[in-house]
VEXFITI-454789 format. One record per residue (C-alpha): residue number from 1; chain; x, y, z. Coordinates in nm, 2 decimals. Example, Ala and Ser with C-alpha at 12.3 -4.5 7.8 and 13.67 -1.06 7.14 Angstrom:
BEGIN
  num  chaine      xx      yy      zz
    1       A    1.23   -0.45    0.78
    2       A    1.37   -0.11    0.71
//
This chain:
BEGIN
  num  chaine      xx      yy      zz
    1       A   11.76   14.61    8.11
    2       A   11.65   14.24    7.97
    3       A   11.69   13.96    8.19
    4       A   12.01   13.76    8.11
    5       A   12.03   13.42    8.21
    6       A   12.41   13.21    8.17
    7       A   12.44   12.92    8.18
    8       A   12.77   12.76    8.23
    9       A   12.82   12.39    8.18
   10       A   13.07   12.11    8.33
   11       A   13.45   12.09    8.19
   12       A   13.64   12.02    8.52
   13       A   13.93   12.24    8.51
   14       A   13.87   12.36    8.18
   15       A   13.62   12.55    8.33
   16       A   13.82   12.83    8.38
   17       A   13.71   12.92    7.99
   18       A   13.38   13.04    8.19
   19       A   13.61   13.28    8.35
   20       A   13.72   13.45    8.07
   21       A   13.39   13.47    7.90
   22       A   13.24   13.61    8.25
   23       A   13.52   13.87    8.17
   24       A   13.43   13.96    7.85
   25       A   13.07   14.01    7.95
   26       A   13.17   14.28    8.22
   27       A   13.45   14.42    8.00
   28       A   13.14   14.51    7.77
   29       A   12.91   14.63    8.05
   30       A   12.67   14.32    7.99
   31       A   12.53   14.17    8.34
   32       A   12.33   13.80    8.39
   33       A   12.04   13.88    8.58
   34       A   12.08   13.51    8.65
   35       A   12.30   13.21    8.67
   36       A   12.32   12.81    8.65
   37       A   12.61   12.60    8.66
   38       A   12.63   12.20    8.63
   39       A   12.94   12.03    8.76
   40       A   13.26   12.26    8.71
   41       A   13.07   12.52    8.55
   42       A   12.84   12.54    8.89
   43       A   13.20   12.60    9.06
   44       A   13.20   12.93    8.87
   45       A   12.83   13.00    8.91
   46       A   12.80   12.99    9.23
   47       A   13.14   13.21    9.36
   48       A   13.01   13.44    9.11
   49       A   12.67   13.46    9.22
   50       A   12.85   13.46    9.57
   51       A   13.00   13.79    9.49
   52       A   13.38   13.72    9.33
   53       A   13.40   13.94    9.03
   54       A   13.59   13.82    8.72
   55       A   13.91   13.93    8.86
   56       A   13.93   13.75    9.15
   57       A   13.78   13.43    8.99
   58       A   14.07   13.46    8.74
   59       A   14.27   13.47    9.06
   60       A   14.05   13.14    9.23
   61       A   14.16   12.96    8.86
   62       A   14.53   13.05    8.84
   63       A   14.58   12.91    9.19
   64       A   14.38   12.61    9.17
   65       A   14.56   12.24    9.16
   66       A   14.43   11.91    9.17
   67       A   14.57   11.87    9.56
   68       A   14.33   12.13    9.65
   69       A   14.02   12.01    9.56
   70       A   14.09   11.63    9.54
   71       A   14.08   11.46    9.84
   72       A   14.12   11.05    9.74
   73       A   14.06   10.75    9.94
   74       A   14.40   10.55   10.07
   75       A   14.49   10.34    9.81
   76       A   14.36   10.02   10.04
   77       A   14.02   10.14   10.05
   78       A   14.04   10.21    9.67
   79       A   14.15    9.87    9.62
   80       A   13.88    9.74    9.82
   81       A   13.61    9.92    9.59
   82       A   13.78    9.79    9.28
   83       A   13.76    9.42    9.49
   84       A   13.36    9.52    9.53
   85       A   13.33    9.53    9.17
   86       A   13.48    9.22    9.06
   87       A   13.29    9.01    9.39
   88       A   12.93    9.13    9.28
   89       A   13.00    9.07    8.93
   90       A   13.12    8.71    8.97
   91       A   12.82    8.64    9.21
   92       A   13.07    8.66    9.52
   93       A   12.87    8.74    9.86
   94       A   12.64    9.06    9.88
   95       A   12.78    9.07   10.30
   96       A   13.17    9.13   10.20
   97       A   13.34    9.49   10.13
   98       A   13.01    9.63   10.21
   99       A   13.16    9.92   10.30
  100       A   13.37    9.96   10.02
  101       A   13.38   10.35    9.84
  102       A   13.16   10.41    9.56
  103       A   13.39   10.63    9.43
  104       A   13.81   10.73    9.43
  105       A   13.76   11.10    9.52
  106       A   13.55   11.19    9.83
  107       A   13.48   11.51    9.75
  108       A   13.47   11.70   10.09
  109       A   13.78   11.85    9.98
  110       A   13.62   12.04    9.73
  111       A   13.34   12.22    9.93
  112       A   13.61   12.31   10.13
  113       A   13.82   12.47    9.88
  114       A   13.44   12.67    9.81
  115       A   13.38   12.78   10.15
  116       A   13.76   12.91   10.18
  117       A   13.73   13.11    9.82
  118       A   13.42   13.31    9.97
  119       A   13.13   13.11    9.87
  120       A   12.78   13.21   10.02
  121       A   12.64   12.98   10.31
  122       A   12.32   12.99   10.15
  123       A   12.14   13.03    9.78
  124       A   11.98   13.32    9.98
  125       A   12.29   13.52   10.07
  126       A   12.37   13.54    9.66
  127       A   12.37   13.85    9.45
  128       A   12.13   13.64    9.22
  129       A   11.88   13.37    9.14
  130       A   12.17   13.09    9.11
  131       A   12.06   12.71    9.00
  132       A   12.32   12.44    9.07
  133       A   12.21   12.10    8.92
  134       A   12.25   11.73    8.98
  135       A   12.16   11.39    8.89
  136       A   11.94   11.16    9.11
  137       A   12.12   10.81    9.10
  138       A   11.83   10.61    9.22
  139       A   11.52   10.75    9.02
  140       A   11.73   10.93    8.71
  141       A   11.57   11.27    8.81
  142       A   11.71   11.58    8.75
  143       A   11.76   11.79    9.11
  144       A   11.78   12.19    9.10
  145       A   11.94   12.33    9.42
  146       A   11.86   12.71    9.41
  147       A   11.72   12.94    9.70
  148       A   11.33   12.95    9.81
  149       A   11.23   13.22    9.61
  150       A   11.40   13.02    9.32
  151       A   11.29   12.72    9.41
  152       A   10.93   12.77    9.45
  153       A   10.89   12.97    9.12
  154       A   11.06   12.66    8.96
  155       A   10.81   12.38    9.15
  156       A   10.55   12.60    9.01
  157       A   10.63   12.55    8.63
  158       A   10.78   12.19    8.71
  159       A   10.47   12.05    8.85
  160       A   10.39   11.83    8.53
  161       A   10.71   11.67    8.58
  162       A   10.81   11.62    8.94
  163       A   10.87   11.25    8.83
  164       A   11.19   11.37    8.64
  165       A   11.30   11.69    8.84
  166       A   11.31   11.83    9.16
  167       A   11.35   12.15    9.30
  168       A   11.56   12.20    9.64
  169       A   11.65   12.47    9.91
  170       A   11.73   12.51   10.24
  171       A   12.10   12.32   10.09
  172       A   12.40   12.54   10.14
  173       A   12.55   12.57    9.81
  174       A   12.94   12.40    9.88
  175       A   12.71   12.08    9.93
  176       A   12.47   12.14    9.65
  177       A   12.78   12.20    9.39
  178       A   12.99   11.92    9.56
  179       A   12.68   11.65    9.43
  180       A   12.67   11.84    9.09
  181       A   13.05   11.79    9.08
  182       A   13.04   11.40    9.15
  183       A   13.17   11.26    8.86
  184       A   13.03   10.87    8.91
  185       A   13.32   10.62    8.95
  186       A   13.58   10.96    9.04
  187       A   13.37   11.13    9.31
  188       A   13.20   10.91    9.54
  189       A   12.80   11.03    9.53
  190       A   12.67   11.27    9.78
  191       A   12.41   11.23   10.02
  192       A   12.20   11.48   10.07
  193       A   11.80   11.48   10.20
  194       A   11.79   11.14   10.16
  195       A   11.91   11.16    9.76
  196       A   12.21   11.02    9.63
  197       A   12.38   11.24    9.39
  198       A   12.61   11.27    9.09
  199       A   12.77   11.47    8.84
  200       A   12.46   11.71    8.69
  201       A   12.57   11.64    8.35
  202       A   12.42   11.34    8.33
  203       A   12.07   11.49    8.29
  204       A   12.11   11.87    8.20
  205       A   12.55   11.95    8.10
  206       A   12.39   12.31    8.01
  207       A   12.09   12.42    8.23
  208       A   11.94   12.62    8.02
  209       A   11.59   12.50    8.07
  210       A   11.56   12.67    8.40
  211       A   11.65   12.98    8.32
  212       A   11.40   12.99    8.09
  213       A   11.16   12.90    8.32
  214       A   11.30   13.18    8.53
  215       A   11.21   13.43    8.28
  216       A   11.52   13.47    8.14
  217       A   11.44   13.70    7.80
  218       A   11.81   13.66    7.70
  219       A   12.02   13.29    7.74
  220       A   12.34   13.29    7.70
  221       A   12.48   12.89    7.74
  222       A   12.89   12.85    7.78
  223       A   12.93   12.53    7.65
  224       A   13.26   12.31    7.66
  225       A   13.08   11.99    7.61
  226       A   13.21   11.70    7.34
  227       A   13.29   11.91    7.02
  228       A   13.37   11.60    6.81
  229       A   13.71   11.67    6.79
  230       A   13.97   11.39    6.83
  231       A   14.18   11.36    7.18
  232       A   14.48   11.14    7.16
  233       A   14.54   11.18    7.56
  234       A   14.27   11.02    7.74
  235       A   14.47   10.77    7.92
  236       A   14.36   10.67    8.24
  237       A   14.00   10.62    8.43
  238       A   13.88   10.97    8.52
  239       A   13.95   11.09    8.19
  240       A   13.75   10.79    8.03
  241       A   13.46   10.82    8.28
  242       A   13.43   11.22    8.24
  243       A   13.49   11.20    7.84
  244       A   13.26   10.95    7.84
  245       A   12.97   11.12    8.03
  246       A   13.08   11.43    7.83
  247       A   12.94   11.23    7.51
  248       A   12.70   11.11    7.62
  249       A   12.55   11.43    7.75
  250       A   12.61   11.61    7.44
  251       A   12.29   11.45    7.25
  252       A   12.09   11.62    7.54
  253       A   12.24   11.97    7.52
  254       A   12.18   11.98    7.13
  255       A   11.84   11.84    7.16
  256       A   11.76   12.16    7.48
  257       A   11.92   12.38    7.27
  258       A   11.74   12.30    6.94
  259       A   11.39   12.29    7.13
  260       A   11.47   12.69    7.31
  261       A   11.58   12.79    7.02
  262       A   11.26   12.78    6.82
  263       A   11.12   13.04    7.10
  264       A   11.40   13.22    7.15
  265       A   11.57   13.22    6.82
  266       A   11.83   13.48    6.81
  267       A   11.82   13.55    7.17
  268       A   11.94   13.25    7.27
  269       A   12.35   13.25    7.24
  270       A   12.55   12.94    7.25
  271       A   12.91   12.99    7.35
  272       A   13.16   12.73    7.24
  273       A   13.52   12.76    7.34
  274       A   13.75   12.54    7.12
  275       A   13.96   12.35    7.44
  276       A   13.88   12.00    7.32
  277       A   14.29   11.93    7.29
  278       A   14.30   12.05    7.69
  279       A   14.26   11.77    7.96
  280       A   13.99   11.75    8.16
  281       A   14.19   11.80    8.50
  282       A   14.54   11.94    8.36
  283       A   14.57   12.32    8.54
  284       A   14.90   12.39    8.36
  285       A   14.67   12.55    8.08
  286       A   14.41   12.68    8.29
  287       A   14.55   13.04    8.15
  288       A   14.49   12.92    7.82
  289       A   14.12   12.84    7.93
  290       A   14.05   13.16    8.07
  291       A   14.20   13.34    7.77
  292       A   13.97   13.11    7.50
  293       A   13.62   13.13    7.70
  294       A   13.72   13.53    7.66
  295       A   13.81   13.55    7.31
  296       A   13.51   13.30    7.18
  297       A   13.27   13.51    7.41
  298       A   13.38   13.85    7.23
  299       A   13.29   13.70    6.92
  300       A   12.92   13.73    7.03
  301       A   12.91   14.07    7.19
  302       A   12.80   14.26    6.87
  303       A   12.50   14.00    6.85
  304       A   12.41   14.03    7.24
  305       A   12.42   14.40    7.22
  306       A   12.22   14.41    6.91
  307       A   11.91   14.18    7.12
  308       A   11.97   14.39    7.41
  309       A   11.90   14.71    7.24
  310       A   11.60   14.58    7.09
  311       A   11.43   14.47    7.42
  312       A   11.51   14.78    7.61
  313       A   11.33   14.93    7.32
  314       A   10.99   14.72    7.37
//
């Protein structure tokens, strides 16, 4: 059996369209050998690397709401990190609000929401080599949490370009997808080793690359990044900030996806769900979601058993 790699990119709760296409792929007996997940779509990678099968992640999405996995500052201290803003931009006093959130959401609501679904205490306990990534606020470098094993195989072929990423273990992976979840100006950044961290999206919205690095002889990339389509509801700051970063991060994906491609050509299977008229945190259509990633990833099961067949052959 050829190694399959997914990877599963950020969407917020519109990543339940990685559910349905994790679905399909066991409906039609095909496995990943491994997994990476940035943002929301690390949500999914790592319960499923954990052990939850498609079934009960379907289950995990239908019962998710925002009041589970949001945990917000009190309005004051909200107010006093909008203050924050405005006094360092008008030149106001570096010593006042200094301890003024960087962020709306804190975000330990989350992890907690992960731990109580089932998720592993460490990258080691997984089924699978899993890769959860994040974004480096102070040096812009790309940070891959996976386990040792993982990690060290990824140092190895990183090593020409530690000044952009770096490879992490020993993290328990409720922390390492909180910081890939930590959408800047929503979530306030994580600390962690000394890094602060924020939404993985900003550098790599579908990790690919290190699958590929992995060994991966198959990708497979569930993308629900900016499809160009128009949105007539983003309407207030979260939606902005994520839509915004969601464009942004676009240009990158194409550009990874272009560059694999030439290697991998028709083993490399990008996955596109159409849920560009679904809001980035509305979980009344999180059915819909599921039910899209499944139907859009049955459209490429002919093709994926068609490059299975032939490497089993070799």
């Amino acid at each position: 059996m050829p190694r399959i790699g997914l990877a599963l990119s950020g969407g917020s709760m519109r990543a339940a369209a990685h559910v349905g296409a994790l679905k399909c792929l066991h409906d039609y007996r095909i496995r990943p050998w491994a997994v990476s997940g940035t943002s929301a779509g690390s949500v999914v990678a790592g319960l499923y690397a954990s052990g939850l099968g498609p079934e009960s992640l379907e289950d995990v999405a239908r019962s998710l709401t925002v009041g589970k996995v949001f945990d917000p500052y009190s309005p004051l201290a909200i107010l006093s990190g909008l203050a924050k803003v405005v006094n360092d931009a008008m030149g106001g006093p570096k010593f006042l609000l200094k301890q003024a959130p960087s962020g709306i959401i804190r975000g330990q609501r989350l992890e907690a929401f992960l731990r109580a679904q089932g998720i592993a205490n460490t990258f080691e306990q997984m089924h699978m080599p899993c890769i959860v990534t994040a974004a480096e606020l102070d040096t812009g470098r790309k940070v891959l949490f996976a386990d040792k094993d993982t990690a060290l195989r990824l140092s190895r072929r990183y090593r020409l370009r530690r000044n952009r990423t770096a490879v992490v273990s020993g993290v328990a992976p409720a922390e390492a997808i909180g910081a890939s979840c930590a959408i800047p100006g929503v979530f306030a950044p994580k600390r962690i080793n000394g890094m602060q961290l924020v939404d993985g999206g900003i550098k790599d919205n579908l990790p690919l690359e290190p699958l590929d690095l992995l060994g991966c002889e198959i990708l497979i990339g569930v993308d629900l990044g900016y499809s160009g389509e128009r949105r007539e509801d983003i309407d207030n700051i979260a939606e902005v900030v994520a839509q915004s970063i969601d464009i942004m991060a676009q240009q990158s994906v194409h550009l990874s996806v272009e560059m694999l491609k030439s290697r991998y050509r028709d083993k490399l299977v990008r996955v596109t769900p159409r849920i560009y008229d679904i809001g980035l945190f509305d979980t009344s259509r999180i059915e819909e979601c599921i039910s899209r990633g499944y139907h859009e990833m049955k459209k490429c099961i002919a093709q994926l058993h068609r490059i299975m067949r032939v490497r089993s052959a070799k």
